[in-house]
N, C-alpha and C positions, 0 to 999 in steps of 0.2 A: 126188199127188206125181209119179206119173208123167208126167201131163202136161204140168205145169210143167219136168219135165229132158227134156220133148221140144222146147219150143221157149230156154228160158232155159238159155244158156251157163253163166253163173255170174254168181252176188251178190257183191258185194264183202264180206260179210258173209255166215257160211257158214248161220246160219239158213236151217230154210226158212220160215219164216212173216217176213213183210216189216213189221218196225218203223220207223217212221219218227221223229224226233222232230221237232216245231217249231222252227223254227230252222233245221236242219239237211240236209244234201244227201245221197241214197245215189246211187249209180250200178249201174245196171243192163246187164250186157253179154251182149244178143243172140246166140242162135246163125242166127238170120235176123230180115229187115228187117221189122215189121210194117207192115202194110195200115193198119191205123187202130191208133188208142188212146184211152183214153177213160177220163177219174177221174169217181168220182161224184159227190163231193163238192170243189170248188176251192176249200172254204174252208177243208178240212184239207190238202187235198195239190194240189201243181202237178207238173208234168211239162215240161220240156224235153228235145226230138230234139237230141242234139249230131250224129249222123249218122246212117244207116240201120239203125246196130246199137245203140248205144250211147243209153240215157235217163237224165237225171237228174232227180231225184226228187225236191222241194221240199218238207216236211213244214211248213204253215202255223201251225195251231193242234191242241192236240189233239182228239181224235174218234177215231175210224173212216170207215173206206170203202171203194168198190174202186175194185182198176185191171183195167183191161181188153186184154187182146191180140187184134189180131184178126190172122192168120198165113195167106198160100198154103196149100192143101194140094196138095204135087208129084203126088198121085193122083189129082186134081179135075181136068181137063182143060180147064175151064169154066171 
């Protein structure tokens, strides 16, 4: 959990574990812009960058899967 309210600002839904349904759009708003992203499955879930902070969430069919953040670290210099 910690992790997760280091880099994610807030779900629009106060859950922390991240439901999606088929059919359906969540939004995700960023406290920083990620480097990449990456679902594992695109036959359950899609992703749209509406801008540098901001992702929406496509729930296709049901399943499981993950999403992936990948984030600067301001301490990595590199």
């Amino acid at each position: 959990r910690a992790k997760l309210e280091k880099y994610v600002q807030r779900l629009l839904d106060p859950e922390t574990t991240l439901d999606v349904v088929a059919g359906q759009t969540r939004v995700l708003v960023l406290k920083n812009a990620p480097v990449r992203v990456q679902v594992g499955d695109e036959n359950v879930l899609s992703f749209t960058l509406v801008n540098q902070r901001e992702v929406l969430l496509q729930g296709k069919t049901p399943g499981s899967t993950v999403l992936n953040f990948w984030f600067t670290d301001p301490a990595d210099k590199d």
